[in-house]
N, C-alpha and C positions, 0 to 999 in steps of 0.2 A: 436342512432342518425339517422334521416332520409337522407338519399341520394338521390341525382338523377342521372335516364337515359336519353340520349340525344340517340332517335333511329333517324340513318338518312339511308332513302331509297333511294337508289339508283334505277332513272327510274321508280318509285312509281305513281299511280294514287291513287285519293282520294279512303279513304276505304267504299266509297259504291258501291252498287251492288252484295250485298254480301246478298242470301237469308237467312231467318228467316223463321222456322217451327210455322204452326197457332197454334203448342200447345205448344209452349215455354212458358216457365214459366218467363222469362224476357220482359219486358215493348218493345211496339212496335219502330223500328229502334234500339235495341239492341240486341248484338248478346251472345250466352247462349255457355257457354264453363264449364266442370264441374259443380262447385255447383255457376259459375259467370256469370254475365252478362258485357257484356261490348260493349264499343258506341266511333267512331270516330267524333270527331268535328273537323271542317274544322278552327276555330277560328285563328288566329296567337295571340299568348299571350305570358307572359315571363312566365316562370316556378310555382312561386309564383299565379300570375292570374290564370295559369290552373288547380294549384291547390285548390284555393278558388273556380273555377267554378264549378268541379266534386262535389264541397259540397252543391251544391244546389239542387243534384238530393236526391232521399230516396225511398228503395223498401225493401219489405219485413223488416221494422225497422232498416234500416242498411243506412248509408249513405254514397252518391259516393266518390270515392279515384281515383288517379292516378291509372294505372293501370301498375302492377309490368311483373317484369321478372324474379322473383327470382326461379323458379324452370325448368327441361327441359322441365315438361310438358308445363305449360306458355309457355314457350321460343318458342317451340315447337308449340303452338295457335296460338301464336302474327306472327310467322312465315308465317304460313300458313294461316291466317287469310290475311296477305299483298301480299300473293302468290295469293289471287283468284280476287284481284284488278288488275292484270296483265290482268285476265280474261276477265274483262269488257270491254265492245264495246260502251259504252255511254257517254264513258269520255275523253278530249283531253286534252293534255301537257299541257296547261295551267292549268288544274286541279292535276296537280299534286303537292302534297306536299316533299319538301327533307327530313325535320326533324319532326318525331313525338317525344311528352316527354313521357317519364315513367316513374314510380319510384320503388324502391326498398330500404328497412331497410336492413342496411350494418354495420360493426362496425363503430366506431365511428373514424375519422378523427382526428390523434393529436393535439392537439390547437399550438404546435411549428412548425412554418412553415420554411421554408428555405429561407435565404435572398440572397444567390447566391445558384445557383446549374447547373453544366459543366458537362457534362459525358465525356469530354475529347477523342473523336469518336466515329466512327459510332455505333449506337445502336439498326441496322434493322437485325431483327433472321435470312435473309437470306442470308447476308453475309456470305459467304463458307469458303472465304479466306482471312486474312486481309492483306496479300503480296499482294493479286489486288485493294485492296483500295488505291486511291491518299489522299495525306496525305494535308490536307487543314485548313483554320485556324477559321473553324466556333466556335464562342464562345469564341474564342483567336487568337493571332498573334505571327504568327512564329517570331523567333530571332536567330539574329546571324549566324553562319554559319549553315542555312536551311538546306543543304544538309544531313548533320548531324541528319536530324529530321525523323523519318519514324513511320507507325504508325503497329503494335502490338498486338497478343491476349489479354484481359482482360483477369480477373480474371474470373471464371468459375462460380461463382457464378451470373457472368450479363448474361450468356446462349447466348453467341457466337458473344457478343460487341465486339470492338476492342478497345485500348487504344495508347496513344501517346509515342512515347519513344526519347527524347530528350539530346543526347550523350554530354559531356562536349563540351563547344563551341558554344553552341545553346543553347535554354532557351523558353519557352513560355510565353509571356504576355498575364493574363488573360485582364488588362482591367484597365481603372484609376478610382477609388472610393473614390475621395475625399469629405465631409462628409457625408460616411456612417463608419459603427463601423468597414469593411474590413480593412481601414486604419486606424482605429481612434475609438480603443477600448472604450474609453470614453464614446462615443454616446451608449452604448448598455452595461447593468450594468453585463451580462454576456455574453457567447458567447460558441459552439461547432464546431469545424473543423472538417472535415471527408472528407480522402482522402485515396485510393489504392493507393500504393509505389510497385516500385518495383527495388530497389538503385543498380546499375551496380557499381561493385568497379573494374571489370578487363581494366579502362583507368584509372587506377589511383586513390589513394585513401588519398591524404594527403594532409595536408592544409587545406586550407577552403573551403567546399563544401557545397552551398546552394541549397536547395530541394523546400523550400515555403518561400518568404519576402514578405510581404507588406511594408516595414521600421521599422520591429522592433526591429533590430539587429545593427541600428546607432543610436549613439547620438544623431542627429540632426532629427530623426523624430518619432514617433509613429507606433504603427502597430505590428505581429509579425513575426517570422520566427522559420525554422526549420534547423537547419542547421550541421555541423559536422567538429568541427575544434580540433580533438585528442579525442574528445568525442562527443557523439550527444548533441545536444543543442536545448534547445525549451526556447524560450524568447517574453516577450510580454511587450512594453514600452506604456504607457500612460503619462500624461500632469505631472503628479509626481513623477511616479514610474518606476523603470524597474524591472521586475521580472524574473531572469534565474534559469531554473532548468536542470543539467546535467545527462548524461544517460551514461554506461560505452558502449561500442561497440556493446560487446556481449547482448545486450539485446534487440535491433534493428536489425531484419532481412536484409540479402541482399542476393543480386542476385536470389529473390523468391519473389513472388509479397504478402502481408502482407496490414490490412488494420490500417492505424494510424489514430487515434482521440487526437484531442487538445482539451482539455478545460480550461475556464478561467472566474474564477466571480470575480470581480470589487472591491465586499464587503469584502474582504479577502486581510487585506493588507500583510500576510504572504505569499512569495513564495507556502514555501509548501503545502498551503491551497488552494490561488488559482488558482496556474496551476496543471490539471493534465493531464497525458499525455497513453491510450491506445492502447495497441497492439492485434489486433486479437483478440476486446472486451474485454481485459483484462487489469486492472489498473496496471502501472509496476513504482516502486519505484523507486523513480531518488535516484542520487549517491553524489550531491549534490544541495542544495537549496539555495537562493540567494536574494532578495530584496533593492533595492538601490535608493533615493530619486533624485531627480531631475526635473528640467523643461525640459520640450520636446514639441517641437511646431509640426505641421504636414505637415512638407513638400513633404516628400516621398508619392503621392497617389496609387503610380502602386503596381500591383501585379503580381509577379511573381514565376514562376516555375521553376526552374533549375539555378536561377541565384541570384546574391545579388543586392537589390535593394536601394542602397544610394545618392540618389540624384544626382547621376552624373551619365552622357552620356557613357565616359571612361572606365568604368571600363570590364576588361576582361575578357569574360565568359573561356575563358581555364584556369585561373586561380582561378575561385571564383565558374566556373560554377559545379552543381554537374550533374553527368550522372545516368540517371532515368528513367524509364516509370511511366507514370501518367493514373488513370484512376476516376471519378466519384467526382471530388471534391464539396463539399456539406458545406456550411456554414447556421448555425442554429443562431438566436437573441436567445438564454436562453442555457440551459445547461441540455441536454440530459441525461437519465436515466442509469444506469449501463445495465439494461436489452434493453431500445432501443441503445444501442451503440453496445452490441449483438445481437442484429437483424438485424441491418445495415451489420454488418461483414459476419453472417451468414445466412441472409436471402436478402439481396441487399435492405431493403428496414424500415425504423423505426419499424413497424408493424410486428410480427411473424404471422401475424392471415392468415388464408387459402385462396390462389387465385393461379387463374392460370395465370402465368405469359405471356404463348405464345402457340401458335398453328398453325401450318405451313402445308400444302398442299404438300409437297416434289412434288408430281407427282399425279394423277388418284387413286393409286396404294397404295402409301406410304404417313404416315400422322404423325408429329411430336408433342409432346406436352411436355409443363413442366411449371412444379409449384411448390409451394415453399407453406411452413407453417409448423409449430411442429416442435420440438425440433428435433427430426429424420427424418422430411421429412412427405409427406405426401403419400398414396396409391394413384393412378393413374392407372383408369377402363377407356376401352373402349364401347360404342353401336352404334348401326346404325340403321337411321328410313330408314322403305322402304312404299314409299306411297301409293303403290299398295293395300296392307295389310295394313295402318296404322297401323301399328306396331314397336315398338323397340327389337332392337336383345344385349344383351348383351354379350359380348366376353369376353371369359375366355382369360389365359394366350396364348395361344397357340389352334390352332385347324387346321383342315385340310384341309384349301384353306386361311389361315391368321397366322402371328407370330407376337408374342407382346415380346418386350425386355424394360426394365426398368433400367436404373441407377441413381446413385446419385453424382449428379453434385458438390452439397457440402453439408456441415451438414443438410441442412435443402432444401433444393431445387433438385428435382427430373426429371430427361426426363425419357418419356415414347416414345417408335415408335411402331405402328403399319403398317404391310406391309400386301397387298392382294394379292391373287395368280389372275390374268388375265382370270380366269374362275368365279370368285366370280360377281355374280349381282352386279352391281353400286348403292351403296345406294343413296337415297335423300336426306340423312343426315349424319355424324361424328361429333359424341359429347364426348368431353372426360372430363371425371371426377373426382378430386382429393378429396382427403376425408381423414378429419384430427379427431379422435375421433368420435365426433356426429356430426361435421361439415362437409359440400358438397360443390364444386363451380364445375359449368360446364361450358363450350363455344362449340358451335357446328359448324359446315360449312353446312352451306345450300347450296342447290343446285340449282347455277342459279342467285342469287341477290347477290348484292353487299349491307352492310349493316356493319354502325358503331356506336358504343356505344359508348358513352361519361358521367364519373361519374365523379361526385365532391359532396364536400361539400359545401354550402352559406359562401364565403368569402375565401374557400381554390380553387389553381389551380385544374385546373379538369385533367383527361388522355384521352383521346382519346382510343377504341379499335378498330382494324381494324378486323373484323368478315371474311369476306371473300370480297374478290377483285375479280370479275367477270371474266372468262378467262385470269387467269395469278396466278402464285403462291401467295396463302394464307399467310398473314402477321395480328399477333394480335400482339401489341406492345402497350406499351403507348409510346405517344406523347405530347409533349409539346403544349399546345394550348392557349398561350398566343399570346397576341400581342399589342406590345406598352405599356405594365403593367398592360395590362386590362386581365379580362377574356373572349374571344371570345363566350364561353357560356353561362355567366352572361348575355349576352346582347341581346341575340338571343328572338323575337318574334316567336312561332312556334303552329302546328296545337298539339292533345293532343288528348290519350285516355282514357277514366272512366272507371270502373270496379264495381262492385256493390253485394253484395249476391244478388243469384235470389229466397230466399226460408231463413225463419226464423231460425232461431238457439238459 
């Protein structure tokens, strides 16, 4: 499946002025990089346009393409190709472009997309410590006695997120959905939940303790919940039916943060068929199963976290509320795979497939990385260009003016640090490399520009990467880059590069 890059320069002048040798093998105003050629158009076009454009060039029997980023040397051209735009003296701010497109073939995007998805705090890698985070209600609204509410390490698999922890008496409202399938299973013939738990039993443990409602757990409305009244209980009511399946204690972790997956198809009027309910990616046999006929209108549209949500004002979270840390809740329209509900667990993300998830500037000195893919994790190599030499240096484990330490964050997700000794030259570049079997993915920090990638698929949300942030520490994170339901990238008009063979094949 084809993907795209959204490059955006920071402080960028148009990419001319940028000389060509008289005996390039590439067509005049394109510029000759290995066995390619490649040409900046000033055009603003949407992505689709600038790809239809590059097909109107043809050199050497080959015809133009966006032009990729998929490997460091690329990465490494395109870099320095916008480093010698800085150069030029014939061009003013007004000529400057933010966003160039490029593209790249990536694996394929899963056609299941997510119809809510919360990470439940902060999710910037430089957060040190989440005791200094203010605990705020982006994405939700604190309840109850706030005080009560503080926010929390994630699970280690989000590589140094923070999560919410909401003590009986408090409670988080994600938000009101009424007709969507959040409240109102019906509308959506199946459905996947996916949420990190992390269930505090030392305020108390008996009674009824609610952990997730949308109204599925009254008669009077729709929706489901997860809850815990002598036994765990996972129950999902629609406009006919209500379906409960029980879980004995011991088979539901606490006081250790565990990821729960809920699922439920519509087409399945047995209980046990369809709810199922995993732990830590794995299907765990309820203790008993239940299906019961009835009408259920939808009144209950809220959701929430830590509390029961039955249509009344009144009710008292010390008494119903459960005490919890929450982190990454994820609602899917279909019904995820045994192996993508394994991924999610142990890679934080549907996809096992290789990327680096973050790469961090610590200081001058010290440079953080980690990534995630393979069943074990992947390897994570360091190099560094020095532009003096135009050259790349590859770093072993360990040498004598640099130390590399590597662990593994969880099954499949790995940091790497590398540290310099205060005698080592300042490279122009750190690129760190993760590499899963025959598979590679790099990201570097260049020296000096500010410069963000942005991938998506046609129709799925894109991520944002933040590559390097100009005088202040290095943050690669994805970002949410929606707004108002749209895709901010979808809509973007922007200048675009070709690429082209410059010599037959």
């Amino acid at each position: 499946m084809c993907s795209w890059f959204l490059l955006t320069i920071a402080l960028v002048s148009a990419l001319f002025g940028v000389s060509q040798s008289l005996c390039s093998p590439c067509p005049f105003q394109w510029m000759e990089n290995g066995n390619y050629c490649y040409r900046y158009f000033p055009q603003n076009l949407s992505y689709d346009e600038a790809e239809m454009f590059c097909k109107q060039f043809n050199h050497t029997g080959h015809v133009a393409e966006l032009a990729t980023a998929s490997t460091l040397g690329e990465l490494t051209f395109i870099m320095e190709y916008i480093d010698k735009i800085f150069a030029s003296e014939c061009l003013t701010s007004a000529d400057f472009p933010r966003s160039v497109w490029l593209s790249s073939i990536t694996e394929g995007t899963p056609d299941i997309v997510p119809i809510l998805d919360r990470t439940l705090g902060p999710t910037k890698s430089h957060v040190s410590s989440c005791d200094s985070v203010t605990v705020s209600g982006d994405g939700f609204q604190l309840a109850g006695d706030t005080s009560l509410i503080k926010i929390v390490p994630a699970p280690d698999v989000f590589d140094h997120a923070c999560a919410v922890y909401a003590k009986t008496g408090s409670y988080l409202n994600i938000g009101d959905f009424s007709g969507t399938c959040i409240s109102d299973p019906d509308l959506c013939s199946s459905m996947t939940w996916s949420i990190w738990l992390k269930i505090d039993t030392s305020s108390g443990f008996t009674g009824s303790r609610y952990y997730i409602s949308s109204g599925g757990q009254t008669g009077t409305s729709r929706g489901i919940s997860f809850t815990f009244r002598d036994m765990f209980q996972y129950n999902v009511r629609t406009s006919a039916l209500l379906y409960v399946k029980k879980y004995d204690q011991a088979k539901i972790p606490q006081n250790k943060w565990f990821h729960l997956t809920l699922s439920f198809d519509i087409n399945t009027e047995a209980a046990d068929g369809a709810l199922q309910l995993f732990v830590d990616g794995e299907l765990i046999a309820s203790d008993t199963s239940t299906s019961l006929q009835g009408s259920h209108s939808d009144r209950c549209t809220k959701l929430y976290l830590g509390m029961s949500n039955s249509c009344t004002a009144d009710y008292d979270p010390i008494t119903y509320g459960g005490s919890a840390a929450y982190s990454h809740l994820t609602v899917f329209a279909g019904l995820l795979t045994q192996q993508q509900i394994h991924n999610i667990y142990s890679c934080g993300s549907l996809e096992s497939g290789l990327r680096v998830r973050s790469l961090i500037m610590k200081s001058r000195l010290k440079y953080e990385c980690t990534a995630s893919g393979g069943p074990s994790g992947p390897i994570i190599t360091w190099s560094q260009y020095y532009k003096q030499t135009d050259s790349w240096e590859n770093l072993d484990t360990s040498g004598d003016d640099y130390t590399i330490q590597s662990v593994n964050v969880s099954t499949s997700v790995v940091r790497s640090t590398l540290v310099m000794s205060s005698c080592r030259d300042s490279p122009t570049a750190v690129a760190c490399t993760a590499r899963s079997g025959s598979n590679n993915a790099t990201v570097l920090i260049f020296n000096g520009h500010g410069m963000t990638f942005s991938l998506s698929d046609h129709g799925h949300r894109p991520a944002g990467i933040s590559l390097l942030a100009a005088g202040s520490l290095v943050n690669y994170t994805l970002n949410d880059m929606q707004q108002d339901g749209a895709s901010i990238v979808d809509n973007l008009t922007v200048p675009f590069i070709c690429k082209m063979p410059d010599r037959a094949r």
